[in-house]
C-alpha positions in Angstrom: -29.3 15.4 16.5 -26.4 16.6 18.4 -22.8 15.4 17.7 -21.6 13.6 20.1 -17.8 13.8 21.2 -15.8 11.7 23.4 -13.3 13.1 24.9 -9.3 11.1 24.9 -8.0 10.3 28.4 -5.0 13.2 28.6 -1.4 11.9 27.8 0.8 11.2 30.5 4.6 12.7 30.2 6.1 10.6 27.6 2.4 9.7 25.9 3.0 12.2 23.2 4.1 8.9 20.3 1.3 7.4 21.1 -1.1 10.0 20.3 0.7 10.6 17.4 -0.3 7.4 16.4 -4.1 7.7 17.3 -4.0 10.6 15.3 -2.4 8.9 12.3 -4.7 5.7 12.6 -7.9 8.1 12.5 -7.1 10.2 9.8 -6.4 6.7 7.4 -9.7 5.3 8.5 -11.2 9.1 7.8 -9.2 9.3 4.4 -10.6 5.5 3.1 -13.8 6.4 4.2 -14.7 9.6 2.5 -12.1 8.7 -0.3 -11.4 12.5 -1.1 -8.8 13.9 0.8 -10.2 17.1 -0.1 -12.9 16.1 2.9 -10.2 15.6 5.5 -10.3 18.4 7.9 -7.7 18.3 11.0 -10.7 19.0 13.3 -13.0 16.0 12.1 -9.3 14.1 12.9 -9.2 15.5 16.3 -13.1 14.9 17.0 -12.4 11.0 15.9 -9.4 10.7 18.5 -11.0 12.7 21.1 -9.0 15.4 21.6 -9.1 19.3 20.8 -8.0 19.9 17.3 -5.1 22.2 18.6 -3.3 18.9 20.0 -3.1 17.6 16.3 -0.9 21.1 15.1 1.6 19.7 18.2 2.5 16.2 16.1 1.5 17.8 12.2 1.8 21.6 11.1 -0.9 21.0 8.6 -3.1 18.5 6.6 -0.8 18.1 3.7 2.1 17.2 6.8 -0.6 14.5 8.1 -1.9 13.5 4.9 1.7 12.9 3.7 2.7 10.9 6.3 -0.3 8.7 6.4 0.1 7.7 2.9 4.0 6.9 3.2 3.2 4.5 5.8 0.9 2.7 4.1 3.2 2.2 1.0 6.2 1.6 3.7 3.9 -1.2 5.0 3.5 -2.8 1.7 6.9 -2.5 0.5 8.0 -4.0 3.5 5.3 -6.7 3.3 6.6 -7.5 -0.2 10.2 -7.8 0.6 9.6 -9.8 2.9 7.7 -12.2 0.7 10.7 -12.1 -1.7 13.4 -12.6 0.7 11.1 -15.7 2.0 11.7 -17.0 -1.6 8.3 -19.5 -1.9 5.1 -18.1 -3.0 2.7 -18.0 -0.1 -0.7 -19.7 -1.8 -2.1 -23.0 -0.5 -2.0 -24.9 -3.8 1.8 -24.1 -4.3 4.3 -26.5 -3.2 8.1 -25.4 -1.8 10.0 -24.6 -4.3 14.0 -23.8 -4.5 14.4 -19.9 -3.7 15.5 -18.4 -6.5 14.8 -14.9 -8.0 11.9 -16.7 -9.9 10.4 -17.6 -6.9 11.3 -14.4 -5.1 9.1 -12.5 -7.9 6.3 -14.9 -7.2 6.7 -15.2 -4.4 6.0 -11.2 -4.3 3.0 -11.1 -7.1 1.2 -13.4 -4.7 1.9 -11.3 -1.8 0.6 -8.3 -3.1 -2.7 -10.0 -4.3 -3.3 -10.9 -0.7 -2.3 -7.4 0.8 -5.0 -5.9 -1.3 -7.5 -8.6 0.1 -6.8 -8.1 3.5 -6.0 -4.7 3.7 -9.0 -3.4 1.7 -8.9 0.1 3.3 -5.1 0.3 3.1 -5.2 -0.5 -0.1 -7.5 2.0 -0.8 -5.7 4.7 0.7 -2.8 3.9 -1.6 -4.4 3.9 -4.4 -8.2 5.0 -4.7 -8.6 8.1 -2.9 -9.3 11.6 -5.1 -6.4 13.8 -3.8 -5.6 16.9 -3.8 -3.4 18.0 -6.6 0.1 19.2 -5.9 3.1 20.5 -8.1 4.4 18.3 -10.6 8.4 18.8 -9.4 6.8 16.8 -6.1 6.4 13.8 -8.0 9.5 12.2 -7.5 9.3 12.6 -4.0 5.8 10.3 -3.6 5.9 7.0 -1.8 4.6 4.7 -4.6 8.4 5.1 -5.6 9.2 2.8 -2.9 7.1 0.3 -4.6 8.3 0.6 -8.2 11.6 -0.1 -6.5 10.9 -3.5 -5.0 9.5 -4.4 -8.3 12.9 -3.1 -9.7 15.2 -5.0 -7.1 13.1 -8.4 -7.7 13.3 -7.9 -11.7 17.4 -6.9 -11.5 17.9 -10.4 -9.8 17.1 -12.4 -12.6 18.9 -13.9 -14.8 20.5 -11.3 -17.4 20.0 -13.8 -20.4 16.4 -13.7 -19.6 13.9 -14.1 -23.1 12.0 -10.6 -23.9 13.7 -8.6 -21.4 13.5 -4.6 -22.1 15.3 -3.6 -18.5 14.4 -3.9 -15.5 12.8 -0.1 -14.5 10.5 -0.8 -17.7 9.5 -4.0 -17.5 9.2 -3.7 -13.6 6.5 -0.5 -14.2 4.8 -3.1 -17.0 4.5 -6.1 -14.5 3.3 -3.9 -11.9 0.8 -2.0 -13.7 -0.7 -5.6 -15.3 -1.0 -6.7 -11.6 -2.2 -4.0 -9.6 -4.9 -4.1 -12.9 -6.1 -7.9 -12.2 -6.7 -7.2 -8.8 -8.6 -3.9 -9.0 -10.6 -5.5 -11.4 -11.1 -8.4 -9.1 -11.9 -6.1 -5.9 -14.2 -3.8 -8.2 -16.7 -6.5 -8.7 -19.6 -6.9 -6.4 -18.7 -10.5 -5.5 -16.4 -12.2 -3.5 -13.0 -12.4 -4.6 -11.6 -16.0 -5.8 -8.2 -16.1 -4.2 -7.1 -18.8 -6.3 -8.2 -17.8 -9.4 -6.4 -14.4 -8.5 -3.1 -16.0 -7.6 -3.4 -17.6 -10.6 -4.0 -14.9 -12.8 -1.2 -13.5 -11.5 1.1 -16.7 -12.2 0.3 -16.3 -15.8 1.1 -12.8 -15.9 4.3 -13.5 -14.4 4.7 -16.7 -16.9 4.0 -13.6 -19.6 5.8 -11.1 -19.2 8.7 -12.8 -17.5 9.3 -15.0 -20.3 13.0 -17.8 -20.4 
């Protein structure tokens, strides 16, 4: 069978942000597809927009450039997602009622957030966190987006009160809560059946009730 390509509508004078986008959006869908970003190649990126794959080299140098940005803004998306959910102050589940904001409720408020993110943004979420990537130095790691995350965790955590019950520090017990978290709900989305949301939230509430103890 012979591959068919469509062909993108050339970009007016000012256009050029726009296609940058395009090309951004297809590589992500590519990337959570194939789930290797090995398999990425800029021309498969350029036959999904519809364009030549020299127009790609005008917005990224290389894959690593595209690849790298991709993944940023997916964690920027998230990050943002959750503090906004901590700055809203109430957990966002049906079966909770309003509650005073206080950091308590901020960190819910967050845990539940994130449960939903991964529900709804199954591909995103993916991208983050299950595709097989290529592997780079190790002085890069500080440099990664998942940072950003580890950070909101951190900011959430700091706010609480200082006489807190089992407290270890905020960096540490911020990587612990996280990694419990992102832990129920992989486990949750790895199952071949549909996810409980409520049961998930609530997991998550007793994780929180855990290892935010007083």
């Amino acid at each position: 069978m012979t591959e068919t390509f469509k062909r993108r509508a050339p970009s007016q004078w000012g256009e050029g942000g726009a296609l940058k986008e395009e090309i951004l959006a297809a590589a992500a869908r590519l990337l959570a597809e194939s789930g290797r970003e090995e398999a990425l190649s800029l021309r498969a990126v350029a036959r999904e927009v519809g364009i030549a794959a020299p127009s790609v080299y005008l917005h990224f140098k290389d894959r690593s450039e595209l690849v790298a940005t991709v993944t940023r803004r997916a964690y920027e998306k998230l990050v943002a997602e959750l503090r906004e959910a901590r700055d809203g102050g109430t957990p966002h589940a049906p079966h909770t009622s309003r509650a005073p904001h206080t950091p308590r409720t901020a960190l819910r408020a967050m845990a539940h957030r994130y449960c939903t993110f991964a529900l709804e943004n199954p591909r995103r979420f993916r991208l983050m966190f299950g595709v097989e990537r290529i592997v780079g130095p190790r002085e890069d790691s500080p440099r990664h987006p998942v940072w950003l995350v580890l950070g909101a965790w951190e900011e959430a955590l700091a706010a609480l009160p200082a006489d807190r019950s089992g407290q270890v520090g905020a960096e540490q017990d911020a990587l612990l809560l996280w990694s419990a978290l992102h832990g129920i709900v992989t486990i949750a989305m790895a199952l071949p059946y549909e996810v409980d949301r409520r049961g998930l939230i609530q997991r998550a509430d007793d994780l929180l009730d855990r290892i935010v103890a007083g």
